[in-house]
C-alpha positions as CSV (number, residue, x, y, z in Angstrom):
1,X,84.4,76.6,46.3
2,X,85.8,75.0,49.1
3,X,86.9,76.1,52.2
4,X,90.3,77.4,53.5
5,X,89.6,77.3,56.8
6,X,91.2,74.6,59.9
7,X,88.8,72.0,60.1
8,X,88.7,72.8,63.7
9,X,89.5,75.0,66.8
10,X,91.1,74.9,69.8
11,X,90.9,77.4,72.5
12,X,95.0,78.0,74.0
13,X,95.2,76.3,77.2
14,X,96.7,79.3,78.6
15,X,95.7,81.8,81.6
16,X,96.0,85.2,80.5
17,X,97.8,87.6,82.9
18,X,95.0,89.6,83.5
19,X,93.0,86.5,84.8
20,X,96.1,85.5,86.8
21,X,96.3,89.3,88.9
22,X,92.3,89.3,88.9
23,X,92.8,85.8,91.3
24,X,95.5,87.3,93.3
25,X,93.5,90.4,94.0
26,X,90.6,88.2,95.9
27,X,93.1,87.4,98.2
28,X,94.1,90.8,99.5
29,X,91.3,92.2,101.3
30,X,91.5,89.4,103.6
31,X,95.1,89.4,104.6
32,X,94.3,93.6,105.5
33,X,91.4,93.2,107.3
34,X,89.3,94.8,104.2
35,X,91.6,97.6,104.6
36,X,93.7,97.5,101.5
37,X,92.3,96.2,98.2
38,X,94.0,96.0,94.3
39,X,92.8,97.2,91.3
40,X,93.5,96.2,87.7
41,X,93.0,99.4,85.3
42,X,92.6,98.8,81.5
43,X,94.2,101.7,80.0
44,X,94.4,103.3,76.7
45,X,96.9,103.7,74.2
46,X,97.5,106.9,75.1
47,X,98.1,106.3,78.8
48,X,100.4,103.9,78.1
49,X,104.3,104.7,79.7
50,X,106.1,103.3,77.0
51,X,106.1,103.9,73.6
52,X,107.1,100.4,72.4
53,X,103.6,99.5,74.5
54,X,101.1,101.3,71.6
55,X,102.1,98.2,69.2
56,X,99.9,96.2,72.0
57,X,96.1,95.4,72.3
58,X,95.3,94.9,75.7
59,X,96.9,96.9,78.4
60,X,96.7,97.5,82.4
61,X,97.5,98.9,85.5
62,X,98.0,97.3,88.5
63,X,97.0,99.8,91.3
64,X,97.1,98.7,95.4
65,X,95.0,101.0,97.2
66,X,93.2,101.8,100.8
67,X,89.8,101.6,101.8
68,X,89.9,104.2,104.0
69,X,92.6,106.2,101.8
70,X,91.0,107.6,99.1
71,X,93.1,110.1,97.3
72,X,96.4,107.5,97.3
73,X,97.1,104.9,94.8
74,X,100.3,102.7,94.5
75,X,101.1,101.8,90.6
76,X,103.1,99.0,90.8
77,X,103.3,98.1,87.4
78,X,102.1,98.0,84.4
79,X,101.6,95.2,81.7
80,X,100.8,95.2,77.9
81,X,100.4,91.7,76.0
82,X,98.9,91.0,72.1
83,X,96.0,88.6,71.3
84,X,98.4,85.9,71.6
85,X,98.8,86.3,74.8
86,X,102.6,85.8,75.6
87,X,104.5,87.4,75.6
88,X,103.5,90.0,77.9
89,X,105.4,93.1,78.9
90,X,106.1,94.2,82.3
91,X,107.1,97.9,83.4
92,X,107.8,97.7,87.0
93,X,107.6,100.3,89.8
94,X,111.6,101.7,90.2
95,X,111.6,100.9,93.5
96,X,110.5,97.0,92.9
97,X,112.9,96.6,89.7
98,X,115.7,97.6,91.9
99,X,114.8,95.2,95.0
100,X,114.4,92.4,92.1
101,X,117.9,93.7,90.4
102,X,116.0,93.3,87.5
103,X,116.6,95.7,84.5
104,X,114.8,99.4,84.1
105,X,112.0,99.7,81.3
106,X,110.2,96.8,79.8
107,X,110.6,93.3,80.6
108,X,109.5,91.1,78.3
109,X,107.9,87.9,79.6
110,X,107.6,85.0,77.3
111,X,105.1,82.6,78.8
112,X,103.1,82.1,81.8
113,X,105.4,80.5,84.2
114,X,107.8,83.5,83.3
115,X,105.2,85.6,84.2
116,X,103.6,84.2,87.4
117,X,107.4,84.0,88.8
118,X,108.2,87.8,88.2
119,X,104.2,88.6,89.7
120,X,104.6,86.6,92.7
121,X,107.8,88.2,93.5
122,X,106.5,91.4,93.1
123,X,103.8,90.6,95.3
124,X,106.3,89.1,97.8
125,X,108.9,92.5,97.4
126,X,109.7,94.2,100.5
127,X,108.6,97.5,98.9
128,X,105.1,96.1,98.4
129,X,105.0,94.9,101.9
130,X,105.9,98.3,102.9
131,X,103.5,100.3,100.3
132,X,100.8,97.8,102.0
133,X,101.9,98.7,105.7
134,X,101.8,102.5,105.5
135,X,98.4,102.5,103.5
136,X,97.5,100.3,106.4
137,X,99.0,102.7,109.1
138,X,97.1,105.9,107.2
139,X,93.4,104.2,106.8
């Protein structure tokens, strides 16, 4: 019998959004003087905020948090993406979708640029500069 299968594979030339937050976060300790650090959770189905994220297979929290602060953790957001990768799914800290007048619940990101633009601007929000400062002022 013959086979079915491709006669070869290629590996998608695409950076995943966890790899894209997990660069970002090297970056943070050393604009806070090793006082504020981020942290990407996985989390399980059953964590998950939104219903319409169970459907997904990998999922994560994005957490900015203080050395020195130990009981306090800002969730920022949340994403949720499928073994294809994009799209990815965004739910956004209240605060941070209101700065960004961008719509409550899920966005729904359909490829990497989409994604990096909404992330950087997150990073860039005046909430998380302020989230970053008071952790900074309490540690």
């Amino acid at each position: 019998m013959k086979s079915y299968w491709p006669t070869e594979f290629h590996e998608l030339e695409v950076t995943t959004p966890k790899e894209i937050i997990e660069q970002q976060l090297k970056y943070l300790p050393t604009l806070t003087g090793d006082k504020i650090y981020g942290e990407l959770t996985e989390i399980s189905k059953s964590q998950l905020l939104f219903t319409e994220f169970k459907k997904t297979n990998f999922a994560y929290k994005f957490y900015i948090k203080g050395k020195f602060l130990k009981n306090y953790s800002f969730e920022a957001f949340q994403i949720v993406y499928n073994i294809d990768i994009y799209p990815v799914e965004v739910s956004l800290d209240d605060e941070i979708e209101n700065e960004l007048g961008l719509p409550h619940g899920v966005i729904e990101l359909d490829n990497q640029e989409d994604f990096v633009k909404i992330f950087e601007s997150v990073l860039k929000s005046k909430r998380v500069k302020n989230v970053i400062g008071a952790i900074m002022k309490l540690s």
